[in-house]
ROTI-863185 format. One record per residue (C-alpha): residue number from 1; x, z, y. Coordinates in steps of 0.02 Angstrom, whole numbers, always signed. Layout:
! residues N
R    i    east      up   north
R  NUM       X       Z       Y
...
***
This chain:
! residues 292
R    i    east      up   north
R    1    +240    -201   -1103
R    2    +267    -327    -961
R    3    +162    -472    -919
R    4    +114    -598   -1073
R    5    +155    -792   -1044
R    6     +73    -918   -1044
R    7    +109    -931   -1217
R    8      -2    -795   -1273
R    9    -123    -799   -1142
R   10    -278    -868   -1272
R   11    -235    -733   -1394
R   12    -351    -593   -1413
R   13    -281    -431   -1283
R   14    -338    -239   -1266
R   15    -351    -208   -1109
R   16    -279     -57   -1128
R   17    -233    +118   -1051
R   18     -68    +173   -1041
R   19     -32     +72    -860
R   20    +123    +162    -776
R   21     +45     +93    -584
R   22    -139     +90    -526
R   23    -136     -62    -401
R   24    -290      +1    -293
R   25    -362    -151    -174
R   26    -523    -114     -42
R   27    -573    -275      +7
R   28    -711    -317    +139
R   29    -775    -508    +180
R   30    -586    -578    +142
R   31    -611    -682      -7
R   32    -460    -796     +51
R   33    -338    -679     +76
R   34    -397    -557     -96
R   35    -353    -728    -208
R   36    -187    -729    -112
R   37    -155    -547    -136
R   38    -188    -538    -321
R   39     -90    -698    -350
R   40     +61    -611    -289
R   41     +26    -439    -418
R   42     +24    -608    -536
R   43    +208    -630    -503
R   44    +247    -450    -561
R   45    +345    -416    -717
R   46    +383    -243    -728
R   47    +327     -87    -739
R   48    +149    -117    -845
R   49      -7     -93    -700
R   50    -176    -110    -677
R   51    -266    -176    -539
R   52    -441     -94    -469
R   53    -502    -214    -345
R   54    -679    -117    -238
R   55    -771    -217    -114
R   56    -878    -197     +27
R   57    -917    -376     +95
R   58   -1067    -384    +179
R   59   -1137    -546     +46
R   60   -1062    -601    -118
R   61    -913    -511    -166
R   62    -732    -570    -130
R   63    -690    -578    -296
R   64    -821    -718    -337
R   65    -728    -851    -241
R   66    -666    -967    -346
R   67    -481    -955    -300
R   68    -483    -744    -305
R   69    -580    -762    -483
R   70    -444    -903    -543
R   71    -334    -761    -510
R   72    -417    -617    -572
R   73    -410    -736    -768
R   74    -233    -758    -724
R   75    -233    -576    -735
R   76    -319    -534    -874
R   77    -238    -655    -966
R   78     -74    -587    -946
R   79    -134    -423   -1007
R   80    -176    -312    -843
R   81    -339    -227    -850
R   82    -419    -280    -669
R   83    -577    -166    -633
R   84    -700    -265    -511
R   85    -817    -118    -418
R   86    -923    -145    -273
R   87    -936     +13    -147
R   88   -1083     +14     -27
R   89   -1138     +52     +90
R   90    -996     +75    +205
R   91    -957    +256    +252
R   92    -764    +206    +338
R   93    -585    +159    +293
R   94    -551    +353    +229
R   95    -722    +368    +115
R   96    -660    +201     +39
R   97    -478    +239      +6
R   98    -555    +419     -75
R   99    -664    +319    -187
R  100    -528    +182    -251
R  101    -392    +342    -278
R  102    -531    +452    -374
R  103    -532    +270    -496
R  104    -347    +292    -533
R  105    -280    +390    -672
R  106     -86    +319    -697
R  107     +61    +420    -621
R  108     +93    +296    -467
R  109     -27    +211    -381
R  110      +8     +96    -251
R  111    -128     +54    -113
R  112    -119    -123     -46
R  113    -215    -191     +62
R  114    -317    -349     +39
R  115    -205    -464    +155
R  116     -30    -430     +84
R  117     +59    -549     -30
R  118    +212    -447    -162
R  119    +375    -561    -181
R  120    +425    -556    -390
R  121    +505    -405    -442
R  122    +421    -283    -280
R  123    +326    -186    -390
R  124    +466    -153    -507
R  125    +583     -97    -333
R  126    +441      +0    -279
R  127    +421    +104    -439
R  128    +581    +125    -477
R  129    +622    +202    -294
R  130    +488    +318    -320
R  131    +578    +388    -462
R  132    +740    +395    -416
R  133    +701    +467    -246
R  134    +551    +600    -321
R  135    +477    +588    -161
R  136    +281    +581    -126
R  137    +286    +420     -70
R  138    +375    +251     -47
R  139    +330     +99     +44
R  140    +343     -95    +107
R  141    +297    -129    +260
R  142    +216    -308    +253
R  143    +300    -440    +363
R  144    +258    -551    +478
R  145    +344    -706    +432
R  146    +278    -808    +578
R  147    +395    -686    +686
R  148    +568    -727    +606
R  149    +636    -789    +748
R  150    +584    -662    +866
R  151    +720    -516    +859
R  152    +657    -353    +929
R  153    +826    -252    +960
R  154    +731    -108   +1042
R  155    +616     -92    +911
R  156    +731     -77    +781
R  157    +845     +43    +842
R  158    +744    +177    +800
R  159    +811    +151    +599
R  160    +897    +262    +511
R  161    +906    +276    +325
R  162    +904    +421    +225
R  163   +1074    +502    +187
R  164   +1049    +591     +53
R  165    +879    +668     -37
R  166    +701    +608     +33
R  167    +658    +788    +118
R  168    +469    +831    +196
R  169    +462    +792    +380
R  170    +315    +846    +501
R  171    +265    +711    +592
R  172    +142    +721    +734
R  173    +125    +621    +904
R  174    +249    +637   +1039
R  175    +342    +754    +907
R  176    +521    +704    +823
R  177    +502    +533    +710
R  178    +339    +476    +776
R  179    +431    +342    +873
R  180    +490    +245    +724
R  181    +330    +193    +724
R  182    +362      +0    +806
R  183    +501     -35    +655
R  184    +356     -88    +564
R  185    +317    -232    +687
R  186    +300    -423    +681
R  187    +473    -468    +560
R  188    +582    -308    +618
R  189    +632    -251    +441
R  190    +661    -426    +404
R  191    +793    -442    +524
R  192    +862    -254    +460
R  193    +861    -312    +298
R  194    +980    -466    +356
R  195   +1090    -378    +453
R  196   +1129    -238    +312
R  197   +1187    -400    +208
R  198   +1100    -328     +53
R  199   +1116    -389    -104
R  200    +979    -450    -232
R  201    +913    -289    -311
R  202    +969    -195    -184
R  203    +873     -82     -94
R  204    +889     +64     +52
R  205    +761    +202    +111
R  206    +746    +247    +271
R  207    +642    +364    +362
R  208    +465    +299    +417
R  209    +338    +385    +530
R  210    +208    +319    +431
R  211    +199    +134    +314
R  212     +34     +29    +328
R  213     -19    -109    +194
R  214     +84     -69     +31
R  215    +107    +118      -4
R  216    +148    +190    -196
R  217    +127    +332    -206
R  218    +148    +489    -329
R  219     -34    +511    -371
R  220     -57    +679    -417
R  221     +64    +715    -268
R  222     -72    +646    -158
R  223    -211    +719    -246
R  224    -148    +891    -219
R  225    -100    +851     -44
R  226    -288    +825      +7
R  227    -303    +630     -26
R  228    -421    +569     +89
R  229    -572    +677     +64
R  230    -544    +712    +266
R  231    -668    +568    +261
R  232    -824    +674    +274
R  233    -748    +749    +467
R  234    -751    +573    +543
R  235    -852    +441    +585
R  236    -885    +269    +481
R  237    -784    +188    +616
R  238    -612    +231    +631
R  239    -446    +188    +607
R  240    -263    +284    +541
R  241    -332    +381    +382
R  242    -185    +320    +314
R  243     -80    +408    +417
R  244    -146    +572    +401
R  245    -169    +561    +214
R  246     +33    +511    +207
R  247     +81    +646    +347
R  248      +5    +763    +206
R  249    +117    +695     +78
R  250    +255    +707    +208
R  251    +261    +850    +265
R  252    +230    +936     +65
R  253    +364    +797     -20
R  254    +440    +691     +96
R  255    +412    +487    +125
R  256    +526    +352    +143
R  257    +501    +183    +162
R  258    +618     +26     +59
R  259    +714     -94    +150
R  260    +709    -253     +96
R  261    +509    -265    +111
R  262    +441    -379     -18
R  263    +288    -380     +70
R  264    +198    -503    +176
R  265     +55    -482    +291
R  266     -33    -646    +284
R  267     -89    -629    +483
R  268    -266    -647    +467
R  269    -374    -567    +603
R  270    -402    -365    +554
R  271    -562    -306    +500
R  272    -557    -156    +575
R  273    -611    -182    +752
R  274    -671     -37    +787
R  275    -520     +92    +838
R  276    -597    +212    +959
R  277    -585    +356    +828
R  278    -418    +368    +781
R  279    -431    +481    +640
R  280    -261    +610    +644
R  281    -347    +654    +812
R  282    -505    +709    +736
R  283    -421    +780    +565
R  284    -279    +864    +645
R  285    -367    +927    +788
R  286    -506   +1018    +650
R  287    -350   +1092    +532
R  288    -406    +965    +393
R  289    -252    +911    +366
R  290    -177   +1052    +288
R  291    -323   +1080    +160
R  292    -292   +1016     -13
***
């Protein structure tokens, strides 16, 4: 069932199970950028989702802000169960991502950050890739539209698109594919995405070396590849447990990422300022990677 109308919004609604996509959110002390982020899962139609929004500001939750709780209603009202938790105290980026996945029990769920907005119809790309493909994972990388008119050319040509089945690739640094890494920078697949001269609906994966912000992925596929309970082996402050939990996936099912990207980083400073751990050098490094 997609998303009711307006129409039916005062009628009495189930909120229930049966949601093809988890939409898992962390939030943290962004209450601006959450309302933004969940207005944009409001312009989803298709497939049916739920949303499980966990928060670790330091005061009043995110979601309490008037505009993100206008938009949590919104929500509900069209018929997707939205699951407010808060998650304290802070143990890191990994421990968190752990916690929201171990909350999801549909077939995809999609991780996305709390300062990326979906264009309509994203969600409904994103799932469908993931099917076609059967690949661990598929991603957007969000966009930064203030960059449009900067053109990287040496940044982008690192693309290539996948010819053929999504395979698993080993991806480690200074290693074959890890230099894809700056496609994913200021507007670059925005530009791709232009130059290919794709049409609406139309969509290309390409090889990634690992996708930031917007990931779906296959979530017993993740599960089994170790999910993030690497958590434990670093400390709260770190950064890139995304990327090893993904170079799991990768290198068990293979990864692509979609071109267009329907996703846009709304450029807000970063929360994560502290980036002296980087965390594939502490999991990798320790063999933690490879345990499920």
């Amino acid at each position: 069932m997609g998303r009711r109308s307006s129409g039916q919004w005062a009628r009495p609604t189930d909120q229930r199970d049966g949601a093809a996509v988890d939409v898992l959110v962390p939030t943290c002390n962004r209450p601006a950028e959450l309302a933004v982020t969940l207005a944009g899962l409001a312009g989803q139609e298709d497939p049916a989702f739920a949303v499980v929004v966990s928060d670790q500001s330091a005061g009043q939750p995110a979601w309490e802000h008037p505009a993100a709780a206008a938009m949590v209603r919104v929500l509900q009202a069209q018929g997707r169960p939205v699951t407010l938790l808060r998650h304290l105290p802070r143990r890191g980026l990994a421990e968190h991502r752990q916690y929201l996945l171990e909350q999801s029990t549909a077939g995809q769920c999609l991780f996305l950050d709390d300062d990326v907005w979906l264009e309509p119809g994203a969600l409904d790309v994103l799932s469908r890739a993931l099917e076609e493909l059967g690949c661990g994972f598929v991603g957007m990388a969000p966009q930064g539209l203030s960059f449009l008119a900067d053109r990287r050319p040496d940044q982008t040509a690192p693309f290539e698109a996948w010819d053929g089945p999504v395979t698993p690739e080993r991806i480690r640094p200074e290693g074959p594919g890890f230099d894809r890494w700056p496609l994913h920078n200021a507007a670059n697949l925005s530009h791709l995405g232009a130059d290919l001269s794709l049409e609406p609906g139309e969509w290309v994966p390409y090889h990634v070396a690992w996708l930031g912000g917007c990931v779906l992925y296959r979530r017993q596929l993740l599960v089994d590849a170790g999910g993030f309970r690497f958590w434990s082996s670093l400390p709260a402050g770190h950064a890139g447990e995304d990327v090893v939990a993904q170079w799991q996936v990768m290198e068990r099912y293979g990864g692509a990422g979609i071109l267009p990207s329907g996703a846009v980083h709304l450029e807000s400073p970063t929360t994560v300022t502290d980036r002296r751990v980087e965390a594939y050098d502490v999991v990798l490094d320790r063999g933690s990677a490879q345990a499920p």
